[in-house]
C-alpha positions as CSV (number, residue, x, y, z in Angstrom):
1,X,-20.9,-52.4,16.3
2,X,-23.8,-52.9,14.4
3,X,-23.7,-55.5,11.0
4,X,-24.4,-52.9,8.6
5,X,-20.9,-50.6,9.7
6,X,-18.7,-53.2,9.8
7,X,-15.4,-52.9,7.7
8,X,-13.7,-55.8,6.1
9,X,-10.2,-54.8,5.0
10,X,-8.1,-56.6,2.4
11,X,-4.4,-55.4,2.1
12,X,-2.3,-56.4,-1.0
13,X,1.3,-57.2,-0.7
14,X,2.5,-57.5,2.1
15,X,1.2,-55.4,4.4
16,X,0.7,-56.9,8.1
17,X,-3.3,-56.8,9.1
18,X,-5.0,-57.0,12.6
19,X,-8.6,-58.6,13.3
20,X,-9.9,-57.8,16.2
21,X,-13.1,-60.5,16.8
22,X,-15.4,-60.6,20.0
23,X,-17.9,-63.3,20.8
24,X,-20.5,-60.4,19.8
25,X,-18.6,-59.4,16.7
26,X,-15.9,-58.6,14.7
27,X,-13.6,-54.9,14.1
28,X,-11.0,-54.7,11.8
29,X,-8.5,-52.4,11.6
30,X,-5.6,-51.1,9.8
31,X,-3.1,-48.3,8.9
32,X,-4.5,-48.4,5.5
33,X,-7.8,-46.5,4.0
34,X,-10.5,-48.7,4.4
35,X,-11.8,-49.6,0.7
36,X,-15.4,-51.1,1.8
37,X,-17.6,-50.7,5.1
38,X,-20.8,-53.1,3.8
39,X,-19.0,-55.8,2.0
40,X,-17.9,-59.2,4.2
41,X,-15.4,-61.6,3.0
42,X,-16.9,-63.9,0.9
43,X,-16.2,-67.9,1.5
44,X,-13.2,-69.7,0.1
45,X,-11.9,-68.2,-3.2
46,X,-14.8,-65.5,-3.6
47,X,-13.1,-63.0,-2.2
48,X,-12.6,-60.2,-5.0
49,X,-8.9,-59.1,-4.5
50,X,-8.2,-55.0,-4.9
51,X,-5.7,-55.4,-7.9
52,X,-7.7,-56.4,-11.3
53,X,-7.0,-59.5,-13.0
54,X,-5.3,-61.0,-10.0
55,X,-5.7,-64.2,-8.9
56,X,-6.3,-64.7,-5.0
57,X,-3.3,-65.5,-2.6
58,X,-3.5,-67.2,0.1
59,X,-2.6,-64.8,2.8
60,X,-5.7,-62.9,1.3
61,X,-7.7,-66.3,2.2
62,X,-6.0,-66.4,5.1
63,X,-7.2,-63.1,6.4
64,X,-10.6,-63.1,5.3
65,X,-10.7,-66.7,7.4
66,X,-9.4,-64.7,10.9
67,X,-11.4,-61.9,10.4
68,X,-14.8,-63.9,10.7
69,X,-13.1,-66.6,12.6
70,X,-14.9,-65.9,15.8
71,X,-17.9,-64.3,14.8
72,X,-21.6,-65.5,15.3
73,X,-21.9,-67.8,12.4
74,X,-18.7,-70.2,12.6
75,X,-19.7,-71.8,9.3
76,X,-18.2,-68.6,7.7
77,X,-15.3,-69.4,8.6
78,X,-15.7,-72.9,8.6
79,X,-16.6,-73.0,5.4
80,X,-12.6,-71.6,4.1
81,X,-11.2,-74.7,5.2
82,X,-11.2,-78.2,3.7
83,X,-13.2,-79.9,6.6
84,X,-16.0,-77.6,7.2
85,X,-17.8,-79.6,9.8
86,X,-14.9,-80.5,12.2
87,X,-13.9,-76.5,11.8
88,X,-17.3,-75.5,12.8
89,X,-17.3,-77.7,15.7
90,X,-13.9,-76.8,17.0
91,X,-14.6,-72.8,16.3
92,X,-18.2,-73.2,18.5
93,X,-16.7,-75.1,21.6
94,X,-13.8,-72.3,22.0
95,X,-16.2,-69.6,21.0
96,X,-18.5,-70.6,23.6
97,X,-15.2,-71.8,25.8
98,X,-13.7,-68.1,25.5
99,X,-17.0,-66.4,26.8
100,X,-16.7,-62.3,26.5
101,X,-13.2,-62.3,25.6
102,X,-11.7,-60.8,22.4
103,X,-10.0,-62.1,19.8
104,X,-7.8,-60.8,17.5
105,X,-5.4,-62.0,15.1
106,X,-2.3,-60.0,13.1
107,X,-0.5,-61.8,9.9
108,X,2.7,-61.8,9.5
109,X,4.3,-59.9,6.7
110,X,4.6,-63.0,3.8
111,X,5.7,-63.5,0.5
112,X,3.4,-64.6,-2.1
113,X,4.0,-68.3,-3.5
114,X,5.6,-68.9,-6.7
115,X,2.4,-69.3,-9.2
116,X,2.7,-73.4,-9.2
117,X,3.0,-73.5,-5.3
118,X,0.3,-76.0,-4.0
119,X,0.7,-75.2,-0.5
120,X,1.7,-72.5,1.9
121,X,1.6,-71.5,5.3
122,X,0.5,-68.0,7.4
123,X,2.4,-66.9,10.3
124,X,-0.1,-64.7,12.7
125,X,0.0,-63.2,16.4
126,X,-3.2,-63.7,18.2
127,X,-3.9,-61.9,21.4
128,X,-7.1,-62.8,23.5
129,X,-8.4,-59.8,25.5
130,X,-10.5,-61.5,28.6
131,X,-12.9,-60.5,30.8
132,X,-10.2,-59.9,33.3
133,X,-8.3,-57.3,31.0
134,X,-5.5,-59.9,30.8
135,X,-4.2,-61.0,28.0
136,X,-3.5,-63.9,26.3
137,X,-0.6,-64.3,23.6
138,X,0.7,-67.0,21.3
139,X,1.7,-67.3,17.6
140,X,-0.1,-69.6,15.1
141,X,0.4,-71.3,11.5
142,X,-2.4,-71.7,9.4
143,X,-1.4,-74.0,6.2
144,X,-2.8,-73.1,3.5
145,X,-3.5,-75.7,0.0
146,X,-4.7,-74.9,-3.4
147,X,-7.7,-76.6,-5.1
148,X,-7.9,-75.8,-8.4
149,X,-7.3,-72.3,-8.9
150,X,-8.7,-71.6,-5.4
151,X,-6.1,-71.5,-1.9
152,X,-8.0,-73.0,1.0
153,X,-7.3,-73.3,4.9
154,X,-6.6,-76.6,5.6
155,X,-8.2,-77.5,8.4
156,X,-6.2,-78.3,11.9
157,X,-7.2,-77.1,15.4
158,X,-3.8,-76.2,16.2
159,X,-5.2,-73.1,13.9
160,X,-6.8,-71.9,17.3
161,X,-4.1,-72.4,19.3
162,X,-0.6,-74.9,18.9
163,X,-1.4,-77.3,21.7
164,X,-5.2,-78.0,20.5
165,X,-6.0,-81.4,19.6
166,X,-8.9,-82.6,17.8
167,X,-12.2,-82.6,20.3
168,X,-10.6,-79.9,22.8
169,X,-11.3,-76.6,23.1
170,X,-9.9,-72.8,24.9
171,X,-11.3,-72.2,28.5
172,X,-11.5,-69.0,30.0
173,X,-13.2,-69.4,33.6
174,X,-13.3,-67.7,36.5
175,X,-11.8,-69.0,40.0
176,X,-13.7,-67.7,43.1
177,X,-12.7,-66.5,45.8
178,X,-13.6,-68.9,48.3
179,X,-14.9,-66.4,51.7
180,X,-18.2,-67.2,52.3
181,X,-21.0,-66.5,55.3
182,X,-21.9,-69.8,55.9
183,X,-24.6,-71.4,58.0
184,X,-24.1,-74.4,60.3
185,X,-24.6,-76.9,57.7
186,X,-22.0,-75.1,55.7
187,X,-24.0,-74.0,52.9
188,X,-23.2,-69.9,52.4
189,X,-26.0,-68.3,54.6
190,X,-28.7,-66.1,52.8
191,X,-30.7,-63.3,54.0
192,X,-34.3,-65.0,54.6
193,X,-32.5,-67.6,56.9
194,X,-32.4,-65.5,59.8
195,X,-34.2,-62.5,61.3
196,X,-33.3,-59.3,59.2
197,X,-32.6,-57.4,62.0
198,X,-29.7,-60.1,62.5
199,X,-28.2,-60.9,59.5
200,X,-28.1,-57.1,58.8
201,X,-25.9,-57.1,62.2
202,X,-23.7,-59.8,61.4
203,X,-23.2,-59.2,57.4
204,X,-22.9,-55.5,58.3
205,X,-20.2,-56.3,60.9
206,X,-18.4,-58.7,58.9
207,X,-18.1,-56.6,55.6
208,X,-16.8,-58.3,52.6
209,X,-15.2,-61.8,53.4
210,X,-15.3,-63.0,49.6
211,X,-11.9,-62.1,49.1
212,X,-10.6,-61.2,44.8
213,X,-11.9,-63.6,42.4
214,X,-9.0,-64.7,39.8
215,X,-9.3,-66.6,36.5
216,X,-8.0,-69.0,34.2
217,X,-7.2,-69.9,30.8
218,X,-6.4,-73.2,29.3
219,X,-7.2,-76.1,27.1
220,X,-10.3,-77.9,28.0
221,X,-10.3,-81.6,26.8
222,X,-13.7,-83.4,28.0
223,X,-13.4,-83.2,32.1
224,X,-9.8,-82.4,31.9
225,X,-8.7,-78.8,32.2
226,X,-5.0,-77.7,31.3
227,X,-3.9,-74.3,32.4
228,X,-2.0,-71.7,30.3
229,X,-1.8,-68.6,32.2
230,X,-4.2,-67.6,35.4
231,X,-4.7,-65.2,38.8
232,X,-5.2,-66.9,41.8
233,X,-7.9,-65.2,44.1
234,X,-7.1,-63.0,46.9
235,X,-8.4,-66.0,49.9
236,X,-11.2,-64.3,51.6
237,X,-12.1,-65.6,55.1
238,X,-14.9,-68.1,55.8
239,X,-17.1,-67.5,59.1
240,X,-19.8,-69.9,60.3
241,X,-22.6,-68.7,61.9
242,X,-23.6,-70.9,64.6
243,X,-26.8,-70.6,63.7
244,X,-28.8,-74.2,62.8
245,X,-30.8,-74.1,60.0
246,X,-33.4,-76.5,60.7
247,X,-33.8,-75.6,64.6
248,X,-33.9,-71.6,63.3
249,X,-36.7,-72.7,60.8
250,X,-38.5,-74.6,63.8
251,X,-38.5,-71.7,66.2
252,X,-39.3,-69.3,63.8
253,X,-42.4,-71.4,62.8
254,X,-43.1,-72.4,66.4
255,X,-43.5,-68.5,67.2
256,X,-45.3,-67.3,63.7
257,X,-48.4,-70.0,65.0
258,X,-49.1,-67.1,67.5
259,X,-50.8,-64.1,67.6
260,X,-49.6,-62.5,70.4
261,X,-45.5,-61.5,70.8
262,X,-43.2,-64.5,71.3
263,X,-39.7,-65.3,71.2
264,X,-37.3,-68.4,71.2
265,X,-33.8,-68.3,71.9
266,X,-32.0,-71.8,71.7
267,X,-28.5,-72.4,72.5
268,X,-25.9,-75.7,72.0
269,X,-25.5,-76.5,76.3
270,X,-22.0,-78.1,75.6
271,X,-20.5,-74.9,73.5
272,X,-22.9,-72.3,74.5
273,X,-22.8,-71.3,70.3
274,X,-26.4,-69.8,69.7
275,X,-28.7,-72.1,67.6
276,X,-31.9,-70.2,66.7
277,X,-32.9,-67.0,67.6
278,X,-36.4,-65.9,66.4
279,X,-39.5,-63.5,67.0
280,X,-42.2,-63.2,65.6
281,X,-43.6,-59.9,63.9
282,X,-46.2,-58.9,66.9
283,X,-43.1,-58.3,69.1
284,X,-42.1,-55.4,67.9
285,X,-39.6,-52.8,69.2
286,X,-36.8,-55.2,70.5
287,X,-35.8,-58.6,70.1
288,X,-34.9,-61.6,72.3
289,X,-31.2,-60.8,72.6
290,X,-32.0,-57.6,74.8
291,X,-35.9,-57.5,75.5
292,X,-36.1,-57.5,79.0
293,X,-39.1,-59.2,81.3
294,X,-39.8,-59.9,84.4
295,X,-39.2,-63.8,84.3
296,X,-41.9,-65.2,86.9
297,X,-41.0,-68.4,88.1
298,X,-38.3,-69.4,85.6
299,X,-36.3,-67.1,88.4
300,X,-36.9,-70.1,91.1
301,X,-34.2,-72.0,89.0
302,X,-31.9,-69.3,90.6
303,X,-33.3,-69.1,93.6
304,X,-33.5,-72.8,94.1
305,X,-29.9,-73.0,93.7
306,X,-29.5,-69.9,96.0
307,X,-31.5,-72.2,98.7
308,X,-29.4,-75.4,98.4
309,X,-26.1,-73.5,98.3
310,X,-26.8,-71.4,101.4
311,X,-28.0,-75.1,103.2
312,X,-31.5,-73.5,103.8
313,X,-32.7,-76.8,101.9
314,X,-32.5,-79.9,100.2
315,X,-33.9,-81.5,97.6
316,X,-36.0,-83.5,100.4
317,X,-36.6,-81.2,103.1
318,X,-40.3,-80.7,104.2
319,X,-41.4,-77.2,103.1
320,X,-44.4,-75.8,104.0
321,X,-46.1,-74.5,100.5
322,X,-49.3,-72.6,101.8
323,X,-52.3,-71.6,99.4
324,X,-51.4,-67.8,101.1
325,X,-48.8,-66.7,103.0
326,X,-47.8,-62.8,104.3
327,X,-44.3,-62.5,104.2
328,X,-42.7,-59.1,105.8
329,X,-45.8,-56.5,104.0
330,X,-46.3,-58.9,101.5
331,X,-49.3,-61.2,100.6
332,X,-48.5,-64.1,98.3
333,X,-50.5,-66.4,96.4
334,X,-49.7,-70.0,94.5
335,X,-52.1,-70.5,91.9
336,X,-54.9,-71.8,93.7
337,X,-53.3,-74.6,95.5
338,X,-51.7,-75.4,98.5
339,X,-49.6,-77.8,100.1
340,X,-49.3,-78.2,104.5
341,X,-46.2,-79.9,103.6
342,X,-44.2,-81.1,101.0
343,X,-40.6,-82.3,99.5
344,X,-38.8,-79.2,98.3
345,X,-38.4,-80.7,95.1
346,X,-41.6,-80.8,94.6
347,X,-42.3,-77.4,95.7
348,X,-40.3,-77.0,92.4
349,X,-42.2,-78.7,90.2
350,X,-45.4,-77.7,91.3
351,X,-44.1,-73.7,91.6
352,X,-45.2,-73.0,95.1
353,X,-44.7,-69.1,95.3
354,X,-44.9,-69.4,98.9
355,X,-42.2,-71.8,99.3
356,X,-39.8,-69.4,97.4
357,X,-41.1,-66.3,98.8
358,X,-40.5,-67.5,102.4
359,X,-37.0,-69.2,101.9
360,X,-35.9,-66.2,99.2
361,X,-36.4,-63.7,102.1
362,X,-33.7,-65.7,104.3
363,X,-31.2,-65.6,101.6
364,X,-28.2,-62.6,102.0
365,X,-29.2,-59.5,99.9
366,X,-26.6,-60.6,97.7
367,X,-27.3,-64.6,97.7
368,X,-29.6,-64.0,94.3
369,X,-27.4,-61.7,92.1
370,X,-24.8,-63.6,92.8
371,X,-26.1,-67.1,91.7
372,X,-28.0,-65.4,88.7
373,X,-24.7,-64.1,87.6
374,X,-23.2,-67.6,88.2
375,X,-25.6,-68.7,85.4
376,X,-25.2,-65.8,82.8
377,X,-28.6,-63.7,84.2
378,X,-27.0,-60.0,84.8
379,X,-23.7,-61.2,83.6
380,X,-22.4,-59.4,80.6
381,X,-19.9,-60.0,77.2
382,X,-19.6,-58.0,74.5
383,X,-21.3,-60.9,71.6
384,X,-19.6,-60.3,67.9
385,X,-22.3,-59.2,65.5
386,X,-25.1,-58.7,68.4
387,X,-25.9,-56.5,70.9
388,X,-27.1,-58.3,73.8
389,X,-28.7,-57.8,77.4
390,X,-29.0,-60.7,79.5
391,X,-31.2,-58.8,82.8
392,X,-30.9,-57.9,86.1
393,X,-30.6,-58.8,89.4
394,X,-30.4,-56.2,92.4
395,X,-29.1,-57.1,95.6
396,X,-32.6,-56.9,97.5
397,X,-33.6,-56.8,101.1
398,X,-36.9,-57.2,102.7
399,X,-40.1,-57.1,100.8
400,X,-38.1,-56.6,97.2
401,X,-36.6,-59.8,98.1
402,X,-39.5,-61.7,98.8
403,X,-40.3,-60.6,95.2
404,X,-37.8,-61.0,93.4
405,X,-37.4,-64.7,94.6
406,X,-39.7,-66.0,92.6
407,X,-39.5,-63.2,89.4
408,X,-41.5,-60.3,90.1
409,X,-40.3,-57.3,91.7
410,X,-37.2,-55.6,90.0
411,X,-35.6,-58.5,88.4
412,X,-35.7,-59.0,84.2
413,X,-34.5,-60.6,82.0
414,X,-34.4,-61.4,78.2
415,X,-35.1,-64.7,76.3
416,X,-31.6,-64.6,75.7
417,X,-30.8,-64.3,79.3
418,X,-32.9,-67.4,80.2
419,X,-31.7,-69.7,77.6
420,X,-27.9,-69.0,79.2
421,X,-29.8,-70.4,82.3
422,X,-31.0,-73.3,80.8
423,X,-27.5,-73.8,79.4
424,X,-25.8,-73.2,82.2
425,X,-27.9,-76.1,84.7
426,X,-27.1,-78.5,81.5
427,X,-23.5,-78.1,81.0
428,X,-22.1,-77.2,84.2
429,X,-19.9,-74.7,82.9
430,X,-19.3,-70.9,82.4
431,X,-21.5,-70.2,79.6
432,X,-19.6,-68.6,76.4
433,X,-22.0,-67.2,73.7
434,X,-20.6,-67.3,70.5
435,X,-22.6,-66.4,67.4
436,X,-19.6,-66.6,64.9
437,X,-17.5,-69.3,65.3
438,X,-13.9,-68.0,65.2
439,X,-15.2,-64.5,67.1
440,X,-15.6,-65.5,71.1
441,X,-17.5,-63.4,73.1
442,X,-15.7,-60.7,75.1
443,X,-16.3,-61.3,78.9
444,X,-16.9,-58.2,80.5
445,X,-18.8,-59.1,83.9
446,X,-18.9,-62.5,84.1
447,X,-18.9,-64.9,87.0
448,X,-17.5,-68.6,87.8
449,X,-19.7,-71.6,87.5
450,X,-22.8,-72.1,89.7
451,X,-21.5,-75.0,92.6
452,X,-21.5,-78.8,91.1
453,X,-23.0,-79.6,94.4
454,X,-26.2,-77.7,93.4
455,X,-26.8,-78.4,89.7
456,X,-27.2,-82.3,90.3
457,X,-30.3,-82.0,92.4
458,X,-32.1,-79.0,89.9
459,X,-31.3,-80.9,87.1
460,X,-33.5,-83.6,89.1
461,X,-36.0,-80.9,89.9
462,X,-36.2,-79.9,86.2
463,X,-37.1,-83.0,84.8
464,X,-39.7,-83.4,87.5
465,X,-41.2,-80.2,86.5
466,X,-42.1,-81.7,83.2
467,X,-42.8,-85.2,84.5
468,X,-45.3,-84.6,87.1
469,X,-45.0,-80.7,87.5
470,X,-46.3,-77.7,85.8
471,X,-45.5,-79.1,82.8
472,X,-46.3,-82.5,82.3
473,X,-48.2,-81.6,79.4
474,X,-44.8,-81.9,77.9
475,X,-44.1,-85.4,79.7
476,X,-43.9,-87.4,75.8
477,X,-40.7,-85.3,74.8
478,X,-37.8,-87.7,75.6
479,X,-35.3,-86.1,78.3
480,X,-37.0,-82.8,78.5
481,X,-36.2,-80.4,81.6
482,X,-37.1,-77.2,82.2
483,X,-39.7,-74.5,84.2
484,X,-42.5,-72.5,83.7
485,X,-43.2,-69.2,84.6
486,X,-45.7,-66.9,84.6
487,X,-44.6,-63.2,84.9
488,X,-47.1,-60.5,86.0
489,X,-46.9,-57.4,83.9
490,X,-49.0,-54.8,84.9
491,X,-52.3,-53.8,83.9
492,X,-53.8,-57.6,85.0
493,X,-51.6,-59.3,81.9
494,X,-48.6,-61.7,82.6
495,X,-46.1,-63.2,79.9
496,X,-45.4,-66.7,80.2
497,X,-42.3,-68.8,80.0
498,X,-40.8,-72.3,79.0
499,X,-36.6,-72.5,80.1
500,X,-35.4,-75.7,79.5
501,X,-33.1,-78.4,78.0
502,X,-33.2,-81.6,76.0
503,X,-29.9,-83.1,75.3
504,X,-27.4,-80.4,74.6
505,X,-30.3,-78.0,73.0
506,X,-30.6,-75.6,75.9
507,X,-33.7,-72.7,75.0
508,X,-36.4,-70.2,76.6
509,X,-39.4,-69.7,75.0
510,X,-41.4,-66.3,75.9
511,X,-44.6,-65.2,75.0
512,X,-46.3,-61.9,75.8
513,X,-49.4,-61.1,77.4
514,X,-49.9,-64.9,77.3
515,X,-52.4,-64.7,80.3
516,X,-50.2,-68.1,81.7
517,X,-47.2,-70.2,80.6
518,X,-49.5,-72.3,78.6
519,X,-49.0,-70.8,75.5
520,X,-44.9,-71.2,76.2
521,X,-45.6,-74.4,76.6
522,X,-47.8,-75.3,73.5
523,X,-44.7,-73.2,71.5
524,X,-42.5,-74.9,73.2
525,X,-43.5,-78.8,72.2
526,X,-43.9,-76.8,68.2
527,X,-40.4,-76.1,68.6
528,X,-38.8,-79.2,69.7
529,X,-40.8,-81.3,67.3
530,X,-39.9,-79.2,64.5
């Protein structure tokens, strides 16, 4: 209500009257006719009483003093009393303490003083409406001393409420709920911290964890707060996504340095919880949790542990790795080197394509699904807040097979896919993805653990890949493992690939139409080096 239509009320006798007072203003109201709409109370023992000739009484005082108790200027009411500037700064602190909330004050009925009385004392009910549409109820004395011919308030914060001391103040705060989307660090997760196409999936499955805020009101003295009356919030529920903030800000930078489509999933080895999962805005169309690919030579991981596991090979055997060999119909090619003989291991690092090619196609048709499956690649689980696609892997025969062994023909498989790979040669274990912690994945086709007996000697192989192998570019990064891969995909382009390991930070790193994994690679040290 604007200044100019406020209505000030005074009520001879003794007639009970109501202030009702917000932090933005002040309504009075009354049964009786309202006798002036542009006049305010006027300080102390100016305020003209409705009966001629009659000397002010102190509930008339008194009422004027509620009425603008609470308004904007506390000096109004600050100045009734006989200590002005304590008033002032005990009306300020609760004004300000009290927030939104209402105030409103009713006298009691009361019988004038005898004409030589000195002092007196006002009864009046107070109600604070809050924010919450509660309420808050207590009775109050306001004493009341004569001056001369003038009645004053005299001045005592228990005028604001009974158990207010001198330097305290009313409180009316809110209590959150405490549900939360938080990050890994435990700091409530924001959109801009992940992909939007995720955080849409995961807020959007979650719904509303916040829970009902509640509030409080009480006496505020200094850093102490003393309830009176309160709502406890409704608990929401709390859900960490696995997600690591400073690894997710890493790959997302690692893949925004290129120009051409890339992708980084990253995953914890020793809980399989996902750690980063970026793209960057020139792969368009999908993203790494089901964009599938054929996976070039990151598929002899598999296929290597296909060989040990079906004897064909040891880490040491002598393998012939051939610039050029026909297999069955097929021609294939290393990358312009060749080897008469060599360790198997090395064949490995060094990514013979002939080597694979020719031990693949003495594998059982079945031999490479299975193992891929073994390591999360064609295995499947229903992931909370994600839809994913980890690839394929046929059961092949003949020339397909020769193919697929080292990640061409019909076998695919997405960035997510891969870094279950990597995760799966560094822990040992059945990998789990988890996204929210609290909300497991679902296994829906998922297979036991690749043999102990093989995952010793790749993880050797790994590491020698980076060492001395294909990418030893990468040799300075402490306890780095992994393989590259170069995928043709059609039209004279190929992708190219980084899956590896460092510690318990298990990842893939794709780029498309990178010509060769050296872009992977290049992304790849961006990544780990933050």
């Amino acid at each position: 209500m604007e200044q100019k239509t406020r209505r000030w009320i005074l009520i001879s006798g003794a007639t009970a009257t109501a202030a009702i007072v917000g932090v933005a203003g002040v309504l009075l109201w009354s049964p009786d006719p309202v006798i002036s709409e542009t006049e305010a109370p006027r300080p102390s023992g100016q305020a003209e009483h409705a009966a001629e000739g009659t000397a002010e009484r102190p509930a008339d005082v008194a009422r004027s003093f509620l009425s603008v108790l609470f308004t904007s200027d506390a000096t109004m009411a600050a100045n009734m009393t006989d200590a002005s500037d304590a008033a002032t700064t005990a009306i300020r602190a609760t004004k300000s303490g009290m927030g939104a909330s209402a105030y409103q004050a009713r006298l009691a009925a009361a019988t004038p003083p005898p004409p030589d009385a000195t002092t007196a004392e006002i009864t009046a009910s107070v109600t604070w409406t809050m924010p919450s549409s509660s309420s808050l109820k207590y009775d109050i004395k306001i004493p009341m001393q004569k001056s001369g011919n003038r009645w004053q308030v005299h001045w005592t914060p228990t005028i604001i409420h009974p158990q207010l001391t001198d330097g305290a103040s009313l409180t009316y705060r809110t209590a959150l709920a405490d549900g939360a989307l938080l990050g890994r660090d435990g700091k409530p997760l924001v959109q801009g911290t992940l992909p939007d196409g995720l955080y849409n999936a995961i807020t959007g499955q979650v719904g509303n964890l916040k829970g009902a805020d509640g509030w409080e009101v009480g006496i505020t003295t200094g850093t102490a707060f003393t309830a009176l009356d309160g709502k406890k919030p409704t608990s929401g529920e709390k859900i960490t996504v696995t997600i690591d903030p400073s690894r997710q800000a890493a790959a997302q930078a690692a893949v925004d340095a290129l120009s051409q489509g890339a992708a980084i999933v990253a995953i914890d080895a020793s809980t399989t919880e996902i750690l980063a999962v970026a793209q960057n805005k020139s792969l368009s169309g999908t993203n790494p949790f089901i964009g599938r690919y054929a996976p070039g030579s990151t598929m002899k991981i598999v296929t290597a542990a296909a060989i040990l596991n079906a004897g064909l090979a040891q880490p040491n055997t002598s393998v012939g790795c051939p610039a050029t060999a026909t297999i069955g119909t097929r021609t294939i090619k290393n990358a312009d080197f060749g080897y008469d003989s060599i360790p198997f291991h090395s064949a490995f690092a060094y990514s013979c394509n002939t080597t694979f090619a020719d031990l693949g196609s003495k594998l059982a048709p079945n031999a490479l699904p299975d193992m891929a499956k073994r390591f999360g690649l064609g295995a499947d689980w229903t992931v909370q807040a994600a839809d994913t696609n980890t690839g394929k892997v046929p059961p092949a025969t003949g020339d397909q097979q020769v193919e697929n062994s080292f990640g061409q023909g019909n076998v695919v498989a997405s960035p997510f896919g891969m870094a279950l790979v990597a995760a799966t040669v560094a822990s040992g274990r059945t990998p789990t993805p988890t996204l929210m912690r609290g909300k497991p994945s679902v296994p829906n086709d998922v297979a036991a653990a690749p043999p102990a007996a093989v995952l010793q000697p790749l993880r050797g192989m790994m590491r020698e890949v980076v060492t001395t192998g294909t990418a030893r570019q990468l040799a300075g990064i402490p306890n780095l493992a992994g393989k590259t891969g170069t995928a043709e995909a059609g039209g004279g382009s190929a992708h190219g690939w980084f899956v590896g390991y460092q510690g318990n930070v298990a990842f893939a790193v794709f780029v498309e139409n990178a010509g060769s994994s050296q872009s992977a690679l290049t992304t790849t040290a961006a990544f780990l080096r933050g």
